[in-house]
N, C-alpha and C positions, 0 to 999 in steps of 0.2 A: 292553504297556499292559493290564495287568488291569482284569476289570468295575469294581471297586469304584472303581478310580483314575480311569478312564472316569466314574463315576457322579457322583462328586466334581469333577472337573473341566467337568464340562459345567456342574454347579451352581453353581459360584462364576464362571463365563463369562456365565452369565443375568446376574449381577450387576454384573463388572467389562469385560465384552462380548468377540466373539469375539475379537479379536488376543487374548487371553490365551492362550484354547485354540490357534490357531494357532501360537504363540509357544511353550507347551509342547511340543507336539505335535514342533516341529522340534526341540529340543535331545532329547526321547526319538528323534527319528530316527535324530541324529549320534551317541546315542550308541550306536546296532544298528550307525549305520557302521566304527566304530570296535572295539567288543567281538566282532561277527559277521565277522573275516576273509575266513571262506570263503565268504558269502554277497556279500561287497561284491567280494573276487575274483570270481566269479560274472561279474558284474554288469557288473565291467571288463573282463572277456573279450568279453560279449556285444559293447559297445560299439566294441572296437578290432575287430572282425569287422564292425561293422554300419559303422564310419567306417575301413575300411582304407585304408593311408594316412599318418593321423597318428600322432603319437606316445603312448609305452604312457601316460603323465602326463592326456593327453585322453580314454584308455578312464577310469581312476581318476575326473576331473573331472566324466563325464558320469554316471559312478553314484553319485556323491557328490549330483550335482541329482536323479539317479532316487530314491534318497533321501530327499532334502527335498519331494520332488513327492510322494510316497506319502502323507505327511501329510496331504495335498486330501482323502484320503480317510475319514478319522474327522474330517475340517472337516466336507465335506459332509454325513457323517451327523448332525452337530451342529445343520447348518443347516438340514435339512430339514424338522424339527421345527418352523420356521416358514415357513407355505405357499408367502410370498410372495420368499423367499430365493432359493431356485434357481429361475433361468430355463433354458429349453432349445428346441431345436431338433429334428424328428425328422424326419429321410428316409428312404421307404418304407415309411411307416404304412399307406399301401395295401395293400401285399400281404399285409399280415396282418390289414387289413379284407376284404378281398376271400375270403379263406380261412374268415376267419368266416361270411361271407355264405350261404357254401358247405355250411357245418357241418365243415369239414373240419380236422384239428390237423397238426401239424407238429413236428420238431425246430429249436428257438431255439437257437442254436448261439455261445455268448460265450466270450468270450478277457479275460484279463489285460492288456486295453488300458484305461486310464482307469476313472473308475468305474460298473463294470457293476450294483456293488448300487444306487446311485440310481436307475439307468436301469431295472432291473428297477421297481422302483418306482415311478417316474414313468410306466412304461410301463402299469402298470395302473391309476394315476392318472390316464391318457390312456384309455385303454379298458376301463373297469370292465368289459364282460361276457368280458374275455379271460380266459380259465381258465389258469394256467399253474402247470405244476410244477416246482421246481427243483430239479436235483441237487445235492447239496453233501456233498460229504466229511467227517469225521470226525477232529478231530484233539485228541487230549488234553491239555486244560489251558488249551484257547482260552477264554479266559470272552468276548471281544469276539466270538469267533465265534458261540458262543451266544446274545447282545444282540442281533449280525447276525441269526438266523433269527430270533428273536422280530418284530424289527421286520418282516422280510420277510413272517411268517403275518400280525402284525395288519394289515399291505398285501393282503393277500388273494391269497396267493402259496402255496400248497400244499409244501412244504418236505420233500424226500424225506432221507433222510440213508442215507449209505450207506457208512459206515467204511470210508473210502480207497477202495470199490471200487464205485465207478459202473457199471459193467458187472458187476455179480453178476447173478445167476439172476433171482433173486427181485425184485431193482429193475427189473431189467429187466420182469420178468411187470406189475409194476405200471404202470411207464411206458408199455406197450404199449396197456393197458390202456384208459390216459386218454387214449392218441391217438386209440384208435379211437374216442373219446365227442369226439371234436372239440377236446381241449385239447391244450397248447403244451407239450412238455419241453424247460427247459433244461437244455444240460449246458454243461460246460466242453471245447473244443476243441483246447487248447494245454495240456494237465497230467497227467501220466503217472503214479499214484500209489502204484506198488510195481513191483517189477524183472518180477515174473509176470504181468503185467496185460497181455492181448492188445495188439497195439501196429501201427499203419500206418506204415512207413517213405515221409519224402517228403524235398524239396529247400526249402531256408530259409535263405532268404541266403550261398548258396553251400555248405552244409552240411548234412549227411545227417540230420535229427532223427525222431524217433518220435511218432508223435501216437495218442492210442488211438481205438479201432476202435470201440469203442461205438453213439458217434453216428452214426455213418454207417451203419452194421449195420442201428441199429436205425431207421432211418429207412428202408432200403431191403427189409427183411423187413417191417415194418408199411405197405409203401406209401406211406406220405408224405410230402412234400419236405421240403426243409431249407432255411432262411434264416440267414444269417449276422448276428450284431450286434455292434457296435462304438459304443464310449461314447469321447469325447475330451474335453478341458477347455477350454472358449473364454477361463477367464480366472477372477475368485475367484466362486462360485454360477452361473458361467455351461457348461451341458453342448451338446455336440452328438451325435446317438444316429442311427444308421441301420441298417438291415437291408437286405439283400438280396431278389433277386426269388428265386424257388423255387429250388432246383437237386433236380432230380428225381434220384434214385439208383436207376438201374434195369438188367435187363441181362435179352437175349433167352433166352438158357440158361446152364444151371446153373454151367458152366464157365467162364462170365466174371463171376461176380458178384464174385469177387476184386479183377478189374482194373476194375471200374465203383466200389467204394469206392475202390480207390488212384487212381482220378481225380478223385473228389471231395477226398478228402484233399487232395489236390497243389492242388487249385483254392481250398481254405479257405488254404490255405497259403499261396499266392500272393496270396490279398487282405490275409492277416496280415500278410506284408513289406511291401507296399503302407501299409498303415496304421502300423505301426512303424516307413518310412520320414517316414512324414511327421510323425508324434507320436511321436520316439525317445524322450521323457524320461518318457510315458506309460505304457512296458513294466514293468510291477509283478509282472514272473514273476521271486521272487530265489532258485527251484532251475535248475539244470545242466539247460540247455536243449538248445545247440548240439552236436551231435556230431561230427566229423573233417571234413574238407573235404568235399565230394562231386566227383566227376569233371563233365567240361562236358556229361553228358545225365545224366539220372536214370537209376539204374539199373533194369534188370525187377523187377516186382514179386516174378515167381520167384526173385529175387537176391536181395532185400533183403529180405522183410518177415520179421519175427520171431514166434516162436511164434504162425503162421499157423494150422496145426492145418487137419480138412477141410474142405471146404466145407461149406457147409452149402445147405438148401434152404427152412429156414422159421425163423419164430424159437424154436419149440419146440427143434428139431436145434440154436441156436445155444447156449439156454440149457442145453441138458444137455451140450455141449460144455463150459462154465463151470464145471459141477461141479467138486467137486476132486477129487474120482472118477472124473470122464471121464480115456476114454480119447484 
């Protein structure tokens, strides 16, 4: 859906109301379902894994409503535009009152579960003095994606962009940056954006996936904790939005700071299945997620993790690690 067709259709929806846009929205779904093979394969893989069991026709079925359900979310941003449209629900607003209280910032840690750009939104709609920055990726030719940041800066959302690589140097210097001034980075927890992108192996639904290392890095070299968030959809403008209480990323010496992120990883990871069991039709991640079975324990992190690269001991050591020049 291009801006322009986006612009046009939100317009003539003022007038003939929103089933229209809703109603567009779904036949431009059906027809990504239909024209994107490999992504609606994707999709049914995930599903006959996440419903083992049934037959391959019920993986296909339930990425056909993952599908139609994705459309919620250019509804949403439709209807937001009037205040009293979306209602919601939010659990654990405390701990990121409480952190404020404090002066202190955090890693906001969001997944491709329902819609996180409302929630980001509303969530500073809910807490105007919350300073927070978003990471968000770079991708050529989105114009809806471009709308997306616009609308999230005039929310008062600090908008970092970072061409596929959320974990560069330099984003990083900046991100640190703002934590230490007491603001919120979020980044995305579940999205891997190029094959050379530092990466945490964990367990996910039975399967060995890669989650990048970023977040947790950089929450555990800047010292402060990280809260998990999750957006789900109660029904048409209705959200429900929670976060987590801290999870502190820390480790006594230098030699286990390794295995202190791959246990956060693994724990972000186990509340993701947890939430994608309960809101399967929710999961709006349509790249190649899952990776080969996993055996019945996770393996060592000395086993598994990929372009681990050395330790490190601070976050200056991790950013010159990043370079494309490091060694």
């Amino acid at each position: 859906m291009s801006g322009l067709f986006y612009a046009i259709l939100a317009a003539v929806s003022d007038i003939f109301g929103a089933w229209l846009f809703a109603l567009t929205a779904r036949g431009i779904a059906a027809g990504y379902f239909f024209l994107s093979p490999r992504r609606a394969a994707t999709s049914a893989r995930f599903y006959r894994v996440l419903f083992a069991g049934r037959n391959r026709l019920y993986g296909w079925w339930c990425a056909w409503r993952q599908f139609q359900n994705f459309t919620t979310v250019f509804l949403d941003r439709y209807l937001l535009r009037d205040s009293g449209a979306i209602t919601f629900t939010f659990q654990g607003r405390e701990h990121l009152i409480q952190a404020m209280e404090k002066g202190r910032g955090g890693i906001l840690l969001m997944s491709h579960m329902g819609n996180w750009e409302v929630g980001a939104r509303l969530l500073r709609r809910m807490l105007p003095q919350l300073r927070l920055m978003l990471f968000m990726g770079r991708r050529d030719k989105e114009q809806i994606e471009r709308l997306q940041k616009e609308d999230l800066t005039a929310s008062g959302i600090r908008i970092l962009v970072a061409d596929q690589d959320a974990d560069a140097p330099f984003a990083l210097v900046e991100g640190a940056s703002f934590l230490q001034t007491g603001g919120f980075v979020s980044m995305a927890g579940d999205m891997v954006w190029r094959p050379d992108q530092r990466v945490v192996a964990v367990r996910f639904l039975g399967c060995a996936v890669r989650l990048p290392e970023a977040p947790f890095m950089l929450a555990m070299l800047s010292g402060v904790p990280l809260y998990v968030f999750f957006a789900s959809s109660r029904g048409r403008g209705r959200h429900h939005f929670s976060v987590s209480g801290p999870m502190v990323i820390a480790a006594e010496h230098r030699a286990q700071r390794r295995q202190a992120v791959v246990r956060a990883a693994q724990a972000y990871a186990d509340l993701l299945e947890d939430q994608v069991r309960c809101n399967p039709l929710e999961w709006y991640h349509f790249e190649p997620f899952l990776g080969p079975a996993a055996g019945p324990e996770r393996s060592s992190p000395e086993s598994e993790q990929t372009r681990e690269g050395r330790h490190v001991e601070s976050l200056q050591e991790y950013q010159q690690a990043r370079m494309p020049n490091a060694q």
